[in-house]
N, C-alpha and C positions, 0 to 999 in steps of 0.2 A: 297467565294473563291476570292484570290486576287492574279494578275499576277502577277510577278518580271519580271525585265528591260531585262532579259535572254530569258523572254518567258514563262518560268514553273512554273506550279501552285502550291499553298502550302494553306492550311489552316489555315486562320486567328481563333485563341481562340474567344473566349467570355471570357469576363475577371470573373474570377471564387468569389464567395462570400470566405470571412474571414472564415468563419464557416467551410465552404465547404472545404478551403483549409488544414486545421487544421484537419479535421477528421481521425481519427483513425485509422490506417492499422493495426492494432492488438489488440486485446483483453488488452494486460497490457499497452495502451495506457487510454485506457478509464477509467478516471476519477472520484473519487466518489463512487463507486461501488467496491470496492478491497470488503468487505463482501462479494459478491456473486464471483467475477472472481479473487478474490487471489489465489494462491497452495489449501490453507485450504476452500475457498469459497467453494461450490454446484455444482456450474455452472463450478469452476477451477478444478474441481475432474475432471466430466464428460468430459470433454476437454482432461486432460491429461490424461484417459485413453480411448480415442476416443470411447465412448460412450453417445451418447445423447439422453435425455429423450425429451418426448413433455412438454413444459411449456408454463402458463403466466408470461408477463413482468408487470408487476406492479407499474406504476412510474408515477409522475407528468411532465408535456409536457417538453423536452428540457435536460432528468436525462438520454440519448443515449439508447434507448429502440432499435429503426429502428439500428442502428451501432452495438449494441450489438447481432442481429439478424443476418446482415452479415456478422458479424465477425465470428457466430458461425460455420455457415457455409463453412466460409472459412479453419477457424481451422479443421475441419472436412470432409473436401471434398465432401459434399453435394450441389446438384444441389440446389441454391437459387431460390426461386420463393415467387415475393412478391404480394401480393395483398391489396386493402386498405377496407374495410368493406362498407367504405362509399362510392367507387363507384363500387364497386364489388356485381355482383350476382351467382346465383346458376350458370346459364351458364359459367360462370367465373372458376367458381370451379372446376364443370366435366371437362374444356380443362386440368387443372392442374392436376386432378389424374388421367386421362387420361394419360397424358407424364411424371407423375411419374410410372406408372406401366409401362411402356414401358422403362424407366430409372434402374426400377428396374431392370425387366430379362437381360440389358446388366451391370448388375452387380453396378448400382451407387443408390445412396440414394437419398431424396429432401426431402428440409427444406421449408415447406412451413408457409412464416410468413404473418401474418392478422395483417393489423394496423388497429387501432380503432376496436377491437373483437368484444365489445361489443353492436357493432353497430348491430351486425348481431341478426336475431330477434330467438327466440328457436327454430325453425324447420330446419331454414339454420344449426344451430350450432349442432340441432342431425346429419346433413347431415354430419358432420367431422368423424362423432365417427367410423363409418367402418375402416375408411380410416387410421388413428390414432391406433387405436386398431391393425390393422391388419400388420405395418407399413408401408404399401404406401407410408406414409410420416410423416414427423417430424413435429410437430404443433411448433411454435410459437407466441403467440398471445401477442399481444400487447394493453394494454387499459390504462388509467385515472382515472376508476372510478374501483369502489370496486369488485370483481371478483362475492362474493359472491352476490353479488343483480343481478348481470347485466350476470351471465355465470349459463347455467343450471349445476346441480347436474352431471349428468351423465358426461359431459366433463370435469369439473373439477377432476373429480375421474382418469381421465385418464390423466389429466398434474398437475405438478407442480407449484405453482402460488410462484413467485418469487417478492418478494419486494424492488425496487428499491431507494436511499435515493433523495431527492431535492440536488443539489450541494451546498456542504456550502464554508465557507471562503478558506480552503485547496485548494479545487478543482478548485475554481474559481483564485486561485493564481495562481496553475499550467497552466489554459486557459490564464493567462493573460501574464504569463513567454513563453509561444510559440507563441504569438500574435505578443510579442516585439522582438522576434527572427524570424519569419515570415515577418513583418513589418521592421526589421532592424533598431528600436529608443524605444528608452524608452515610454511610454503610456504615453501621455501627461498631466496628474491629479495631483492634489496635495495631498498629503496623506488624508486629508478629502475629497476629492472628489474623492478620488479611493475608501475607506470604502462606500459614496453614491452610488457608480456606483456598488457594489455589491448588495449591501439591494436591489435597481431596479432591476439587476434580479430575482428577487424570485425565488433561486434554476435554474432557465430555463440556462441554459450552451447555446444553439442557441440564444437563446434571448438575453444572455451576450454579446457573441461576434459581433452580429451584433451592439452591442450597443459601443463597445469597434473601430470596422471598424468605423462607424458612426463617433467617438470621433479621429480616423484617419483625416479622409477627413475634418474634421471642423480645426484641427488644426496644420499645413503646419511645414515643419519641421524646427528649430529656434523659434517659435514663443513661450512666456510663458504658464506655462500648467494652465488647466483649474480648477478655485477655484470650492467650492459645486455650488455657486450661475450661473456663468457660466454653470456649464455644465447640471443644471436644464433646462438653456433657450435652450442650443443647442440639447439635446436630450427630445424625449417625453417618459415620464414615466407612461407606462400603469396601467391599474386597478390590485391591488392582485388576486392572483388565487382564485377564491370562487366561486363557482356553487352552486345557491340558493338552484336548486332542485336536488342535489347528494350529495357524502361523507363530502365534504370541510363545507357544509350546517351544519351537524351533530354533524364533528369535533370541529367546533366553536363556535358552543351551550354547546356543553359538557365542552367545555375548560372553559365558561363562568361559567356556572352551579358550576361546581367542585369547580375553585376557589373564589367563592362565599360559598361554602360551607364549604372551608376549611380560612375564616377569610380573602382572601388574595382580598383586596378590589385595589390595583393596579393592578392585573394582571386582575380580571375583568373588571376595566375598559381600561385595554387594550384590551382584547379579544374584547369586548363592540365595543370599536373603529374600530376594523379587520374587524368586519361586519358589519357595516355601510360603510367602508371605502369598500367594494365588493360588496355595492348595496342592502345589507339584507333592509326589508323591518320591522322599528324601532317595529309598532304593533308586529309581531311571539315575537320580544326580551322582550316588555311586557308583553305580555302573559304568556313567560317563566317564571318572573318574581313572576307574582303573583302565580305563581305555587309553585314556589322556596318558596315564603313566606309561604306558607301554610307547603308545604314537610318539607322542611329542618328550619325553624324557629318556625313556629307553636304557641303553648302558652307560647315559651320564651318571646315572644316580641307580643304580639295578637296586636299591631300599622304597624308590617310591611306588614301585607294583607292590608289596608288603604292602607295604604301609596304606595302601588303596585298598587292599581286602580286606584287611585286618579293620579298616573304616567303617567298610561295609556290615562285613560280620556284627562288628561294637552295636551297629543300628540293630541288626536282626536282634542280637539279644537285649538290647535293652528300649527300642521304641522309639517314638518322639513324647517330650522334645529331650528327653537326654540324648537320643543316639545322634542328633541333632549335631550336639556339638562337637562328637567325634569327627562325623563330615566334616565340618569347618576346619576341623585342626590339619584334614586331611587336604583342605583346600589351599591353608596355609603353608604345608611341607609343597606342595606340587609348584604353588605360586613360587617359591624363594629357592626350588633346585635347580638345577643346573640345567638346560634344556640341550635336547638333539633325538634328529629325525634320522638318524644312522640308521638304525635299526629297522626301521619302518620302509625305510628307503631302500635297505638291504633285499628285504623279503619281496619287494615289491619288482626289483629287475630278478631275482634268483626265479619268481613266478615267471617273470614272460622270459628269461633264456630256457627255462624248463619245455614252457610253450611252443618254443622255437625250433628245439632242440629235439625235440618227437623222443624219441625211445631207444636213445644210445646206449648200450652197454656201458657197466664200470669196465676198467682195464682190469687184464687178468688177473696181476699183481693184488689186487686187493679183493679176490672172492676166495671163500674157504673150499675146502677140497673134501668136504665128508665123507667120497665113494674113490677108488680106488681112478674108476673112469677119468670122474671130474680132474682126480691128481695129473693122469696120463696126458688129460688134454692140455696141463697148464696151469690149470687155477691155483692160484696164491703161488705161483712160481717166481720168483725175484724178491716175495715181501720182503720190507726191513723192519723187524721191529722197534719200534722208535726206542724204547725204552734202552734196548741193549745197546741204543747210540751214546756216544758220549756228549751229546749236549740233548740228549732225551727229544731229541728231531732228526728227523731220515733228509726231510725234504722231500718225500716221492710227489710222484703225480696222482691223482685222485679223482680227477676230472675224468669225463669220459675219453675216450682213445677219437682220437680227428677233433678234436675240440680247444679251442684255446683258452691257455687259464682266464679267470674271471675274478675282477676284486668288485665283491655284491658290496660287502660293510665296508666302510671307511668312516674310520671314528674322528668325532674332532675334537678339537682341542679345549675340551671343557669338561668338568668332575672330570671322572672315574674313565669317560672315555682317554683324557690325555694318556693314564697308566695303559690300557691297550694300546692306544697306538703306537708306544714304544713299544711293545712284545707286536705286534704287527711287524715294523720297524726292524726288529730282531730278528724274525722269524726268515724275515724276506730275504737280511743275507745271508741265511744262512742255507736258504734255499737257492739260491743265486752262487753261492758256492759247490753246493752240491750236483746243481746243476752243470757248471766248469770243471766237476772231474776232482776239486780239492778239498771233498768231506765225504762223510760215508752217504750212502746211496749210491 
């Protein structure tokens, strides 16, 4: 409180954050999100015909999940009540449908929104479902991470999980067009240090604009605006969004994977770079590696399982960031070989005929005879040893007896597979000959 010369009192502000001032007083404010809150959007239907369902927000930190929640409410004339998961408990809860039932019989709704949902552990989060179901109130939930892993079955059946996008270049144009009309000057950057000042935000729109006040107060008004190199030193530019141990974790193994699989050896080694650059720990990405070599290369190139370990190894003994770049090189030999899922695909019908197949005997032809017995009854009776054949192949049968042959591998025609599958190729007629009575066996 601060007096005036008069005498009367008047309340001094707190001077209000960029962000804060900027925030949205309606729904076709907020940015980025026209998919869900346009006319045609989800979310823009149920609005304009004042019916609201219970949903999940879906969206990475900073895409107006919390704004999108009051705003609902607002359009709708529902009592807002928010709560945060992370410091909210069960007590917490009952006061809130508690004074929604009591909201309700004088005739008003509540929108009750949860930030960080999935904080809440399964038992808090069946404690919604009456409440939801019955509508008490309007869920809201707001999380980070993937619905599916982190929200039980039963409440997800009762809301909609809504997918929110990261802000791209648009969106953060538009934040940067009300900053400088807020602000009353032009954003002091140079057109390459205004394209850097967006990539720093990763999508985050709060994260931007404080980044954007920040680049305010460094640079007084008249002064020249700030090059890339400048505005590195006067802003700090946090880590990428990647959580080791959640979706981000999964997304950018897969991104890795894929385009490794699909030849595109730059974009792997950019994924590559994405996680290490959020902390990934290099071993998981070798590991992948030598998996990749095996799945998806297999006996096109039977050098890039080597060459995957020997990756791995190089890290174990020498660390980051040299071991570093062993991986890379490893990512580089995987991207530019020759690809096929032969091999993978082999193991994978030879496992369900095995399955299928219960517990046949080999034929007798091929067991050894140690005991005089086993001789009498048969075993290893008809062997041919390949060797003493003249083309060092009998052609027997090996299969089980009542069983029909089986081709698990079938190589194709790229590296190292093409050379098998002519010895495939070979092999077959000379099995097929053997078989007609006109080779040995």
């Amino acid at each position: 409180m601060v007096k005036s010369g008069s005498g009367s009192l008047f309340e001094a502000e707190a001077p209000r954050p960029l962000a804060d001032r900027l925030r949205p007083t309606a729904l076709d404010q907020v940015v980025g999100q026209e998919h869900l809150l346009g006319p045609k959007g989800p979310i823009g239907r149920m609005v304009a015909a004042h019916r609201l369902s219970s949903m999940v927000l879906w969206g990475p930190p900073g895409c107006g999940k919390t704004t999108i929640a009051r705003l609902l409410a607002q359009a709708t004339t529902l009592a807002f009540e928010p709560l945060s998961a992370v410091f909210s408990g069960v007590a917490d809860l009952r006061k809130v449908f508690e004074a929604a039932k009591q909201r309700r019989q004088a005739g008003q709704g509540t929108l009750l929104f949860i930030d960080e949902i999935h904080r809440f552990n399964r038992s808090q989060q069946d404690g919604f479902l009456l409440y939801v179901e019955d509508g008490t109130v309007t869920l809201v939930g707001a999380t980070t991470e993937n619905p599916s892993f982190e929200l039980n079955a039963a409440l997800l059946s009762r809301a909609q999980v809504f997918v929110l996008n990261r802000l791209g270049e648009e969106a953060l144009e538009k934040l940067i067009g009300r900053a400088e009309a807020e602000e009353g000057r032009a954003l002091p950057l140079t057109e390459d240090a205004r394209a850097a000042l967006k990539a720093m935000a990763d999508g985050d729109g709060r994260y931007f604009l404080n980044l954007v006040e920040e680049i305010y107060a460094v640079v007084r008004p008249g002064e020249d605006p700030l090059d890339t190199n400048a505005l590195t030193v006067a802003v700090q530019r946090r880590m990428p969004l990647y959580d080791k141990a959640q979706e981000g974790h999964y997304n950018l193994i897969s991104a890795l994977h894929k385009s490794l699989r699909g030849s595109d050896t730059d974009a792997a080694l950019y994924w590559y770079s994405r996680m290490l650059a959020g902390g990934e720990d290099p071993r998981y990405i070798a590991r992948r590696l030598v998996r990749f070599a095996s799945e998806d290369i297999g006996m096109a190139d039977p050098q890039a399982l080597t060459i995957a370990l020997a990756a791995w190894d190089a890290y174990e003994r020498l660390g980051s960031p040299e071991g570093e770049l062993a991986v890379a090189q490893c990512v580089i030999y995987l991207g530019t070989a020759p690809k096929s899922n032969a091999a993978y695909m082999a193991i994978k019908q030879a496992q369900r005929a095995a399955k299928e197949t219960g517990s046949l005997m080999p034929p007798m032809h091929i067991l050894n005879a140690p005991t005089r017995l086993m001789k009498d009854l048969g075993y290893g009776k008809g062997y041919n040893y390949d060797h003493d054949t003249a083309d060092g192949f009998s052609g027997q049968n090996y299969f089980p007896e009542g069983m029909a042959r089986r081709e698990f591998y079938q190589p194709v025609e790229r590296g190292f597979e093409r050379e098998i599958k002519k010895r495939q190729d070979y092999w077959a007629k000379l099995r097929q000959r053997a078989s007609e009575g006109g080779g040995e066996g």
